[in-house]
C-alpha positions in Angstrom: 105.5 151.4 95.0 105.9 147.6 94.0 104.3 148.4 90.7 106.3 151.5 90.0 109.4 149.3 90.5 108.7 146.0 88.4 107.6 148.9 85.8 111.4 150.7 85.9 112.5 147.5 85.5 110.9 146.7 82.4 111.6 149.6 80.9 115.7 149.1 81.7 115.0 145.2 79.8 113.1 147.2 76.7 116.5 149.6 76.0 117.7 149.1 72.9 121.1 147.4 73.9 122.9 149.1 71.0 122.1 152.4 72.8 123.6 150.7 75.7 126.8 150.3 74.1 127.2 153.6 72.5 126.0 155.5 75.1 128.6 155.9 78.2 126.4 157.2 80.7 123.4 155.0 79.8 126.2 152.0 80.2 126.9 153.8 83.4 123.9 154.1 85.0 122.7 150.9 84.1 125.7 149.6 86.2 124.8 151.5 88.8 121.0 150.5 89.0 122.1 146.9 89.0 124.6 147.2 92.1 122.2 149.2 93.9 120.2 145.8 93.3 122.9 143.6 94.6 123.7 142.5 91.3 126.4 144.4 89.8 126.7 143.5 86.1 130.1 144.7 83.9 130.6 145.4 80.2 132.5 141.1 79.2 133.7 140.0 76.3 133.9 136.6 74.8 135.3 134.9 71.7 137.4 138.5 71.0 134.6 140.9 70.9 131.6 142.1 73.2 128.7 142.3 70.9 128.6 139.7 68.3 126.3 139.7 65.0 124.0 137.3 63.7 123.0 136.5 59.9 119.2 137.5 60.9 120.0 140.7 62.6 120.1 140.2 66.1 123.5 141.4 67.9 124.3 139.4 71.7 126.1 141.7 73.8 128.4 139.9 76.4 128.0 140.9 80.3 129.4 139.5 83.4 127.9 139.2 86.6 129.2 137.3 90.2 131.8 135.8 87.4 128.8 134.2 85.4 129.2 135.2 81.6 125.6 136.4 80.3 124.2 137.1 76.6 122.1 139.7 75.9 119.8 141.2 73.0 116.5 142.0 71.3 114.5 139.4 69.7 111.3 139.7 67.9 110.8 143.2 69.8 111.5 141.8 73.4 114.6 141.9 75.1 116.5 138.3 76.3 119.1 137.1 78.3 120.5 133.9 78.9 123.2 132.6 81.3 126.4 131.5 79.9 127.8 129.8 82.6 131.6 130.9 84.4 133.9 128.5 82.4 134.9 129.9 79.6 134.9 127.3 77.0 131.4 126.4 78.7 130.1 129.7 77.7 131.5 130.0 74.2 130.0 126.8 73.5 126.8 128.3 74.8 127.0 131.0 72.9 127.7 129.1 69.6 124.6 127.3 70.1 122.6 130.5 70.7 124.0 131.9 68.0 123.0 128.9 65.7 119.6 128.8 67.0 118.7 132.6 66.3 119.9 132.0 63.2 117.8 128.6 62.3 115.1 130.3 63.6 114.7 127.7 66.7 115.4 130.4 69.4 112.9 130.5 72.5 113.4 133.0 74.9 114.1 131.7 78.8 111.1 133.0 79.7 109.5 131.1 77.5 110.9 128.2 77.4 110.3 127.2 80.9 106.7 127.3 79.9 107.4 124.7 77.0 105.5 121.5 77.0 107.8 119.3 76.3 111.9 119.9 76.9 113.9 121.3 73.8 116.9 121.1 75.6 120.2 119.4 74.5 120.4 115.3 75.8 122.8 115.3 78.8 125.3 112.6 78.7 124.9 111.3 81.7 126.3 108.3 84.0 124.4 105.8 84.7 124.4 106.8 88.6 123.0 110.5 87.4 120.2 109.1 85.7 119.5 106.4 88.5 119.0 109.2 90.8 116.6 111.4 88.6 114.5 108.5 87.9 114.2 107.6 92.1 113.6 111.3 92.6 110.7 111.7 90.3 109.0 108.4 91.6 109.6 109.6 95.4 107.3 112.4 94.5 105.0 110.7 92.3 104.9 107.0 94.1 105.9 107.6 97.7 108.9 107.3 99.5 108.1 103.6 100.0 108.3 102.8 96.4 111.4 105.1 95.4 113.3 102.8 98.5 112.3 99.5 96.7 113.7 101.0 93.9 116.7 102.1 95.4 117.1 98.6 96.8 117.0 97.0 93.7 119.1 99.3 91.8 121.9 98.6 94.6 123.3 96.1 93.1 123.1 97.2 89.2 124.9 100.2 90.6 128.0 97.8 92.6 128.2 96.6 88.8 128.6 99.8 86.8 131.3 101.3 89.2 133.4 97.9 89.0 136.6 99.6 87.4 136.6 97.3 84.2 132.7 98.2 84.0 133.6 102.2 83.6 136.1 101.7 81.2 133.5 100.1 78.6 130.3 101.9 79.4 131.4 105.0 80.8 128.0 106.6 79.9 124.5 105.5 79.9 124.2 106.2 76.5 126.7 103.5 76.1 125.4 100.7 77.0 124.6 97.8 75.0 123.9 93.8 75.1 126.9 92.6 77.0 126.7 95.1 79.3 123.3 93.4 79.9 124.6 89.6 79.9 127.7 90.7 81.7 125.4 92.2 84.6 122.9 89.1 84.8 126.5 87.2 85.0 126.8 89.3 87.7 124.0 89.3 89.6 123.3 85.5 89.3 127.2 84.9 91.4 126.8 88.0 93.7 126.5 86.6 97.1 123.8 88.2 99.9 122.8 88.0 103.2 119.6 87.9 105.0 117.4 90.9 105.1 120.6 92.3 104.8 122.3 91.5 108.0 126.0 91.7 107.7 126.8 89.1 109.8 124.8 86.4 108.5 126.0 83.9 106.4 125.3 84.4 102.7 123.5 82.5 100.1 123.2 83.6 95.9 120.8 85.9 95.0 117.3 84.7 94.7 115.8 84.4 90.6 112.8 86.7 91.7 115.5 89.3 93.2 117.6 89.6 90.0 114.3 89.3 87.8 113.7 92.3 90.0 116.9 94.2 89.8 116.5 93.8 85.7 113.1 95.1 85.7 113.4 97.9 87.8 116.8 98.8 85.5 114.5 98.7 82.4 112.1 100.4 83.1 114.5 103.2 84.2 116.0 103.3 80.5 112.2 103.4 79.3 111.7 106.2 81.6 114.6 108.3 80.5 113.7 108.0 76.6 110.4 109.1 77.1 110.1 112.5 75.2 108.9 114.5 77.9 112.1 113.4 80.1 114.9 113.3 77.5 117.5 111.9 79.3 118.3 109.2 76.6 118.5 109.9 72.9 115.0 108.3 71.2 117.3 106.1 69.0 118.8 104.3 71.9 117.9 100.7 72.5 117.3 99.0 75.5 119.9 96.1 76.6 117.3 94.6 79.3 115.3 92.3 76.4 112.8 90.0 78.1 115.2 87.1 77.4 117.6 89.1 79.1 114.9 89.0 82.3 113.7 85.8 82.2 110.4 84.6 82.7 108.2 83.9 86.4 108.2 80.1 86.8 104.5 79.4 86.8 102.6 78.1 89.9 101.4 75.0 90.2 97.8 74.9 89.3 97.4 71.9 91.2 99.0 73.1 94.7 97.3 72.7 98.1 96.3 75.2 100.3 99.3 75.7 102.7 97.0 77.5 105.6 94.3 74.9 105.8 91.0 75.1 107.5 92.8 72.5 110.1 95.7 74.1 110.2 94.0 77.5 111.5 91.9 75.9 114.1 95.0 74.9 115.4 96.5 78.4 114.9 93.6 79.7 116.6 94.1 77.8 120.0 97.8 79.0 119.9 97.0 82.4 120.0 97.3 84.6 123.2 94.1 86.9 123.9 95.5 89.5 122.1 96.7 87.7 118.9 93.3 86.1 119.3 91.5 89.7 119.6 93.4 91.5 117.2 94.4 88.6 114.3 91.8 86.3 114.2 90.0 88.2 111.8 93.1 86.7 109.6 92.0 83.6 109.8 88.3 84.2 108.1 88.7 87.1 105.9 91.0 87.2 102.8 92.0 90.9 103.1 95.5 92.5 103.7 97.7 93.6 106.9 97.2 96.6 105.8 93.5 96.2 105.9 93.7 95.5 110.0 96.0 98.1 110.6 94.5 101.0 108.9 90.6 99.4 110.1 88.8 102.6 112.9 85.5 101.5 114.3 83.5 103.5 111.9 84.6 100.9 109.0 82.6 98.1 111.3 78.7 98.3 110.6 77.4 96.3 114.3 73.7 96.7 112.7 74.1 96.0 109.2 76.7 93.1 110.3 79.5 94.1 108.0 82.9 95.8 107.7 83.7 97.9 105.0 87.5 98.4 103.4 88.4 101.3 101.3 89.3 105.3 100.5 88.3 107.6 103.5 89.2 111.4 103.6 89.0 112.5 100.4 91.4 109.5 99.2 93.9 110.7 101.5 93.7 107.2 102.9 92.9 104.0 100.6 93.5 100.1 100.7 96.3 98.6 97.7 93.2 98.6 94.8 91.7 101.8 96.0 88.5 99.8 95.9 85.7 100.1 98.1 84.2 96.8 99.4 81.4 96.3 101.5 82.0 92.4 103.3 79.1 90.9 105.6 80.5 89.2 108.6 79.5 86.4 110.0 77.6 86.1 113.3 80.0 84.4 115.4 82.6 86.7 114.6 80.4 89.9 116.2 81.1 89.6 119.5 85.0 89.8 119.2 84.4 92.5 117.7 82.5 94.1 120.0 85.2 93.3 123.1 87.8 94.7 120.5 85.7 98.1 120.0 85.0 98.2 124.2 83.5 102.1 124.5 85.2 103.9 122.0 83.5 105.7 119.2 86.2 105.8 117.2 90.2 105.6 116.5 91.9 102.5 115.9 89.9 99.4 115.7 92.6 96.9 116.9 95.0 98.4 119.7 98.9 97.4 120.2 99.0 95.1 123.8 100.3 98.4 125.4 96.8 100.1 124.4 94.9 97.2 124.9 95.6 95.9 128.5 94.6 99.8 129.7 91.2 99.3 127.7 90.7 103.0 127.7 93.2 106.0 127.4 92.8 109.6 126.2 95.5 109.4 124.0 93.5 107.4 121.7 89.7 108.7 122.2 87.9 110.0 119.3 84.4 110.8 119.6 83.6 111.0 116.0 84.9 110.7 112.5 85.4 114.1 111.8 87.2 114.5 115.5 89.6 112.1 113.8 89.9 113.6 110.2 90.7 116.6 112.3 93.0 115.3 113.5 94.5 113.8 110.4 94.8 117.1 109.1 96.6 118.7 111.9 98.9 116.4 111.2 99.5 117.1 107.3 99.8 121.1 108.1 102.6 120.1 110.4 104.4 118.0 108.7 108.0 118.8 107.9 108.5 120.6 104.3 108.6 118.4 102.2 107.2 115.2 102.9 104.2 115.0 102.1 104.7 115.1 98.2 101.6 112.7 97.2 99.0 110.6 98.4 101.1 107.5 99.4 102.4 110.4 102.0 99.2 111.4 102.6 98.4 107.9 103.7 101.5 107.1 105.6 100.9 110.1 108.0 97.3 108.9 108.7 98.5 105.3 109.6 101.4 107.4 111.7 98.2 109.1 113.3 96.4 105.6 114.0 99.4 104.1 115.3 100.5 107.4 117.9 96.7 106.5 119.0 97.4 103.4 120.1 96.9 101.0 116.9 98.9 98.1 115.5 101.6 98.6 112.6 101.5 95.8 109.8 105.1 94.8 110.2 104.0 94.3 114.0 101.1 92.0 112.3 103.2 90.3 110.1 105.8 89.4 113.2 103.2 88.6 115.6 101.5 86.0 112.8 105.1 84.6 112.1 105.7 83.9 115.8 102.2 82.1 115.7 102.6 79.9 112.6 106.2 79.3 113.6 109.4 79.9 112.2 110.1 76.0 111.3 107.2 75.9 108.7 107.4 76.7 105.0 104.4 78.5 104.7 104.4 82.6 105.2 102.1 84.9 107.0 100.8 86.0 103.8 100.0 82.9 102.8 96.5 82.9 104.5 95.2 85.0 101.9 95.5 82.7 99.5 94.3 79.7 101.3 91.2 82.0 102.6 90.5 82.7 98.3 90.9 78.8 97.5 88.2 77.8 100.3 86.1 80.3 98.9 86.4 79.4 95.5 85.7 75.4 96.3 82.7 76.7 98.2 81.6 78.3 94.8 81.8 81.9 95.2 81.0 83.0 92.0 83.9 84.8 89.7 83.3 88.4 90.2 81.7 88.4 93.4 85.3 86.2 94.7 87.1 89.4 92.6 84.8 92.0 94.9 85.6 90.3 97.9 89.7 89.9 98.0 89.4 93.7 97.0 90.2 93.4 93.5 89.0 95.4 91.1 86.0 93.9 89.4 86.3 94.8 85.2 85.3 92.3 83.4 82.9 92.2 80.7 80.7 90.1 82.9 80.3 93.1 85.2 78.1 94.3 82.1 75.5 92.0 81.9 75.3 90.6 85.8 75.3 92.5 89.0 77.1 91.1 92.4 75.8 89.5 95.7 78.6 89.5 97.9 75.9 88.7 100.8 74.3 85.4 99.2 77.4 84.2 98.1 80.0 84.8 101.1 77.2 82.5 102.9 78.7 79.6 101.1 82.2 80.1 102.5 81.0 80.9 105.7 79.0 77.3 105.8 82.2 75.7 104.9 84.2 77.1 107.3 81.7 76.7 110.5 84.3 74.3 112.6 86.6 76.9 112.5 83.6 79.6 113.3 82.6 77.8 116.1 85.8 77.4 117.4 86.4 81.4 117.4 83.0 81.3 119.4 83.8 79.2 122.2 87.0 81.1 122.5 85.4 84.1 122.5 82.9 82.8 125.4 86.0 81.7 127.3 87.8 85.3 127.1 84.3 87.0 127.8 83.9 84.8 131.0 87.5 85.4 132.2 87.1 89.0 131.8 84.0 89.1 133.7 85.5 87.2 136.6 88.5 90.1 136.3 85.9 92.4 136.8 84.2 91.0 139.6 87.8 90.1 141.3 88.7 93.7 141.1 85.1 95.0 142.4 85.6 93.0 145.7 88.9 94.2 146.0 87.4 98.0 146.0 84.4 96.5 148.5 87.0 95.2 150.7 88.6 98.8 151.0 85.0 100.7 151.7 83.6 102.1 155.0 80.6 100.3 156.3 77.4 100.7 153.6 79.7 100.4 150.9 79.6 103.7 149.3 83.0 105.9 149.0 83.3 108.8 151.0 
């Protein structure tokens, strides 16, 4: 019956639409066919006249339906039709340019068109605020939603400067823009006034150079985006206002700056930590890698016989580190038993747990018995996430860390705040900064070139890579011999927690003695 009706329907597109029009009761019972459908469709006219003729021989009939004008005929042996639109001088501008293109010969049908490789329709002239959000929408789907937000922040402010009411009047349109709408807008940015992390009670301060560098960026590379051919949102002949000397440049940093983080100065770090900044951040303190890294780490990553912990894609790529490189890092010895009071009798889940998780040792909430328990998991999760959310693979990956962090894991905000709190908020130096000082110690130990690339998870391309192989294992010996006050120091500690624990332990087994009948067994 389905195929019986798509074929009736074809056969009502192939009638000749001059019979159409001749014929009264063929007009009629088209009419009728099309409100039994729900779509009742009248005899329109447009411009004076109903059908109107073309220098090549093809006649467009005018029809109306749900107030929409539509334009009908035969070409090349198939029938077409194509929406005019309900305004009136909307749709005889339409159908001036259909006209024009049957005529020049430039004509695609609808149904063809949308099957076009690259877009053949006209330019829009758009605001600046209509293209703005077509260029965040396409990078929420391609990028993530955590991109397309940085974005949006950054554009904020372009956006405060094109609605300004003396702004509109000179570039009403995207299109119109030009070089002092560029200088005009740096004017602007450099004397606009902000507040911290946005807080609208604190006091404000100009914007930061990297901030507007930022803002400029993002706003060029928007206008490159929209005169791409494939997006045509810009004519190809228009030229960019945001010129590298527009930008600015990056002041350089100073190739001759000390390490802000110190080997000192994380000893001293390291005894100011709590148990559980000292359990779940130390690792911080002796291996260059990211938050991001600790957060997303599960207990299969750590290798307890091989000695090593390994940082990269999992599931397919559905999960992945910033470089989406694999890399393999031996660990040294003293650093093992922390890890093993960290991993206590799970299999598998979250490596490092919250101080919720973490004072409870154990709970089912986060108890995996194997890896593909957890990937199981994981895609539980991705069937039942809302429509529409999961649109690439930086949602992919947000969904997992969701999953790690519902089982009882740490965030890498939570990280970040937790190291701030340590460091303190008096000092100049960030959180972040340990990653560098962690690279420079290594490279004064002489790590080699590529194998330093390999190990801060950086891809490793260089022609070198050619001719000589890596030895992460040899070479990370070096740093870890440089570093041994601080290794030691992370061993004593961890001798000291292991001691207390077992005194715990032993504390709360008396107690439960104390409370037995006589022989000491529960009954």
């Amino acid at each position: 019956m389905h195929t019986d009706k798509h074929s009736d329907r074809d056969k009502t597109h192939e009638t000749d639409e001059s019979q159409i029009i001749d014929s009264p009761d063929t007009q009629e019972a088209t009419i009728q066919k099309s409100q039994s459908d729900g779509r009742s469709m009248v005899r329109s006219a447009l411009m004076g006249g109903h059908t109107h003729e073309t220098g090549v021989g093809v006649n467009v009939h005018i029809w109306e339906r749900n107030g929409n004008k539509i334009a009908r005929g035969r070409y090349e042996g198939r029938a077409f039709g194509e929406t005019l639109g309900a305004d009136p001088q909307e749709a005889k501008s339409k159908l001036i340019q259909l006209i024009h293109k049957l005529e020049s010969g430039s004509f695609v049908p609808p149904s063809e068109a949308r099957k076009q490789i690259l877009k053949t329709k006209k330019i829009p002239n758009l605001i600046l605020r209509e293209l703005m959000n077509r260029f965040l929408s396409e990078k929420r789907k391609l990028r993530g939603k955590k991109t397309a937000n940085t974005y949006l922040n950054r554009l904020t402010p372009v956006l405060d400067f094109v609605e300004l009411i003396r702004s509109r009047k000179k570039w009403p349109t995207a299109q119109s823009l030009d070089r002092d709408f560029a200088i005009e807008l740096r004017e602007f940015l450099i004397n606009r006034q902000v507040t911290r992390n946005g807080s609208a009670n604190a006091s404000t301060k100009p914007m930061s150079l990297r901030q507007i560098q930022n803002c400029l960026e993002t706003l060029r590379m928007a206008l490159k985006w929209a005169c791409r051919a494939d997006v045509r949102n810009l004519p190809p002949e228009f030229v960019n206002p945001i010129s590298p000397d527009i930008i600015g440049s990056t002041p350089p940093k100073d190739p001759l700056r000390k390490s802000k983080i110190p080997l000192n100065r994380r000893i001293e770090l390291l005894n100011a930590m709590d148990d559980w900044q000292f359990m779940s951040l130390c690792i911080l303190l002796v291996l260059p890698i990211r938050f991001e890294d600790v957060s997303g780490l599960i207990i299969s990553d750590v290798d307890f016989e091989k000695q090593q912990i390994r940082f990269g894609s999992r599931f397919g790529g559905s999960d992945f580190n910033k470089g989406k490189v694999t890399v393999e890092i031996p660990l040294p010895k003293e650093l093992m038993p922390l890890l093993r009071m960290s991993k206590y009798r799970r299999s598998e889940g979250p490596f490092f747990l919250n101080r919720k998780y973490w004072k409870r040792k154990l709970s089912n909430k986060h108890l995996f018995n194997t890896a593909s328990e957890l990937e199981r998991r994981f895609q539980e999760k991705l069937l039942n996430a809302p429509k529409g959310t999961v649109q690439n693979e930086q949602d992919q990956k947000q969904i997992f860390r969701d999953l790690l962090k519902e089982s009882g894991g740490i965030s890498s905000a939570y990280i970040g705040k937790q190291l701030r709190q340590v460091i303190g908020k008096d000092e100049s130096s960030r959180p972040y900064d340990l990653r560098g000082s962690i690279t420079q110690e290594m490279k004064e130990a002489g790590v080699s070139f590529l194998d330093l690339r390999y190990l801060t998870e950086h891809t490793v391309k260089d022609i070198l890579n050619d001719y000589a192989g890596l030895n992460p294992e040899q070479e990370i010996v070096k740093y870890y011999n440089k570093i041994s006050p601080l290794l030691q120091a992370i061993k004593a500690r961890t001798e000291q927690l292991n001691l207390s624990e077992i005194s715990t332990c032993q504390s709360c087994s008396n107690a439960v003695q104390d409370t037995l009948p006589e022989g000491g067994q529960d009954v």
